[in-house]
C-alpha positions in Angstrom: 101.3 108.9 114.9 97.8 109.9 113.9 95.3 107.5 113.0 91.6 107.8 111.9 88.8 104.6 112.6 86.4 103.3 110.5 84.7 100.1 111.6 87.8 97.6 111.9 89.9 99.2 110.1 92.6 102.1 110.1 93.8 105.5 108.3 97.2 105.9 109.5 99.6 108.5 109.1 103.3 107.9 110.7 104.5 111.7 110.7 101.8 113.1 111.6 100.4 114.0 115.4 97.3 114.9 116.9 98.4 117.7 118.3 99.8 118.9 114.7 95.9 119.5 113.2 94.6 122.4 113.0 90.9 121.8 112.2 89.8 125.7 112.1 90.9 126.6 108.3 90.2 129.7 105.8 87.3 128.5 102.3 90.8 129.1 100.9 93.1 126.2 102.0 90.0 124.3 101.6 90.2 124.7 97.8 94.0 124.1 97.4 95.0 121.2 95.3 96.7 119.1 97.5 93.2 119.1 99.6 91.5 118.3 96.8 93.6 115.2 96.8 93.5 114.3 100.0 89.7 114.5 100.3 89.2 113.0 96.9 91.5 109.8 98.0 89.6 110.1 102.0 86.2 110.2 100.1 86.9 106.7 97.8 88.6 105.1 101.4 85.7 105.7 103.1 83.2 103.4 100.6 86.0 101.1 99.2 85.4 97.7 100.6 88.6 97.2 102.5 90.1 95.1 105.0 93.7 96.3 105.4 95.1 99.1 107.0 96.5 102.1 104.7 99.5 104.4 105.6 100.2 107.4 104.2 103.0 109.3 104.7 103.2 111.8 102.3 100.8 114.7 103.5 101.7 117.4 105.8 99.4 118.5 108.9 98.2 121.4 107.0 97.0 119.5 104.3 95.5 116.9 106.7 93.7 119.5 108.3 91.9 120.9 105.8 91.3 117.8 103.7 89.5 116.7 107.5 87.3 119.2 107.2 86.1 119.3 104.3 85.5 115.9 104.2 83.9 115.5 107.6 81.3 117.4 109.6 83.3 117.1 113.3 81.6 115.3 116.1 83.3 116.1 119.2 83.0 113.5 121.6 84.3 113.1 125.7 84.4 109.8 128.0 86.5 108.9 131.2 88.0 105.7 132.4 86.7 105.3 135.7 89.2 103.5 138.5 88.7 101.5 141.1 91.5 99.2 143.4 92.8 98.7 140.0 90.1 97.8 138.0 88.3 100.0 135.7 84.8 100.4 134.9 83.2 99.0 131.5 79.8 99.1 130.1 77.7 96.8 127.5 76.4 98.7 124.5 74.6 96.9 121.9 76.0 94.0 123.1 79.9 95.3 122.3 82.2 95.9 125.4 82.7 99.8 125.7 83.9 102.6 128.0 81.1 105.8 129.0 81.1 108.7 126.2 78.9 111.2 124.6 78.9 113.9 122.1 80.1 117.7 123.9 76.9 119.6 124.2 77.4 123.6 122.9 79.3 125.7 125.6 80.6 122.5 127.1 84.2 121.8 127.5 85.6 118.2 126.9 86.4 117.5 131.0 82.4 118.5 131.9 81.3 116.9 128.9 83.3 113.5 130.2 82.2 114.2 133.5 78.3 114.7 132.5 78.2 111.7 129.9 79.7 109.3 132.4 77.6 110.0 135.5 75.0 109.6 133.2 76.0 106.2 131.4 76.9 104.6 134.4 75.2 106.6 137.7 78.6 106.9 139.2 78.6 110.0 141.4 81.0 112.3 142.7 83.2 111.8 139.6 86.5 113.5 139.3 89.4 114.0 136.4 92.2 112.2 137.8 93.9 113.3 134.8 93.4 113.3 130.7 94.6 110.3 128.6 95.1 109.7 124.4 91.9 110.9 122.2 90.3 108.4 119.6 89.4 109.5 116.5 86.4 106.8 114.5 84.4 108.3 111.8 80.9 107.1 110.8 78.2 107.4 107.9 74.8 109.8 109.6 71.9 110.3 107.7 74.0 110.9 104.3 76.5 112.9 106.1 80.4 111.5 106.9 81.5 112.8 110.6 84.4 111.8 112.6 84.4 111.9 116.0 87.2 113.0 118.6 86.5 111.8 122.0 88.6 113.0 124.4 89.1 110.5 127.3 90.3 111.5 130.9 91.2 109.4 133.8 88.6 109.4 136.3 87.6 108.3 140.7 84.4 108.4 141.5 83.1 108.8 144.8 80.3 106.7 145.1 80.2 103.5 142.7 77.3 101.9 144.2 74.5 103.7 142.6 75.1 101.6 139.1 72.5 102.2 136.8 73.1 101.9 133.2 71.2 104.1 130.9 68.7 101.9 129.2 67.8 104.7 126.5 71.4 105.1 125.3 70.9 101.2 124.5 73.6 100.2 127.5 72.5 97.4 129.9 75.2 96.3 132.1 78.2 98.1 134.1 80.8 96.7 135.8 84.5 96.5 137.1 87.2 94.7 135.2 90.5 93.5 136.9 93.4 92.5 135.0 92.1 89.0 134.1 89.4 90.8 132.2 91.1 93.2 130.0 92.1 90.9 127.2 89.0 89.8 126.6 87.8 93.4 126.6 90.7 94.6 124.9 90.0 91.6 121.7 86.0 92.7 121.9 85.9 96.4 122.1 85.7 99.0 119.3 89.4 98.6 117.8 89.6 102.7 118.2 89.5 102.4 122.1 91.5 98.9 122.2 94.4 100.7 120.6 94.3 104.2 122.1 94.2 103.3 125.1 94.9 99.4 125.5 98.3 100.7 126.8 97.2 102.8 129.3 95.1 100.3 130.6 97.7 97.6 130.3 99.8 99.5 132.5 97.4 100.1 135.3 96.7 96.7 134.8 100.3 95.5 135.9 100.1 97.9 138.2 102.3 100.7 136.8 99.8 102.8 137.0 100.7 106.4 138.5 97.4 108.2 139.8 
């Protein structure tokens, strides 16, 4: 099941996997009909006030794809769940309850992009990819221009945790380690993209499930 974020609410298509989209496609499949649906029908979702969910189930990857791209300018994005005795490092960010991301700088791949973005939200060091974990797709309204985001999230140790420092000019002010008593609370508060991408992986390492 893929689904696409915006704000509180969801774009979800049942038969359809990330894994399925290819987002490199030919001026020509960008012109085809059924894209021209598909974007059209993306286009009036994105600035109809809604509050409900919408399915659709009717569109094949290919489709998907290119309707994606031609209605979005792609904003690749990477971030890391960092672990600890079996809790798992959050941040504040404008006031919301968050996990450590940033955008993927040119030549960067999505693991040294997480690893960069996270040493630098939170001043962990000696960070390393345990292993890699769902991707969260949100999409958001920049200076006239629609972009969605994939951020790629990886499991992560670090080797030093008591250098915190939080990285006032990205707007976050506080870091710290949530146990198991914590993560509904940060599950309910968080962006609804990370609570249910990954609210299951961190349910399980919660319980203590959790395979390293």
């Amino acid at each position: 099941m893929y689904k696409i974020f915006y704000e509180q609410r969801a774009l979800i298509f049942p038969n359809i996997e990330e894994k399925d989209l290819i987002l490199d496609v030919t001026s020509q499949q960008l012109e085809s009909y059924e894209v021209e649906k598909i974007h059209n029908f993306l286009r009036q979702w994105l600035v109809v006030d809604l509050t409900e969910d919408v399915v659709i189930d009717h569109v094949s990857p290919e489709v998907l794809s290119a309707a994606l791209c031609r209605t979005f300018s792609m904003a690749p994005a990477a971030g890391g769940v960092v672990v600890k005795d079996r809790q798992f490092a959050a941040i504040q960010r404008h006031g919301i309850p968050d996990l450590p991301k940033g955008h993927i700088e040119e030549g960067e791949d999505a693991a040294t992009a997480a690893l960069r973005e996270v040493e630098e939200e939170t001043g962990f060091m000696g960070l390393k990819i345990i292993r890699q974990l769902p991707s969260s797709w949100h999409c958001y309204l920049y200076e006239d221009e629609w972009r969605l985001k994939q951020t790629s999230w990886f499991l992560m140790e670090a080797a030093d945790e008591s250098h915190v420092n939080p990285q006032l000019d990205e707007d976050i002010t506080e870091v710290t380690f949530l146990s198991k008593y914590d993560l509904e609370w940060f599950l309910k508060n968080t962006y609804r993209s990370i609570s249910e991408t990954l609210g299951e992986e961190l349910n399980n390492f919660q319980l203590n499930n959790y395979q390293l």
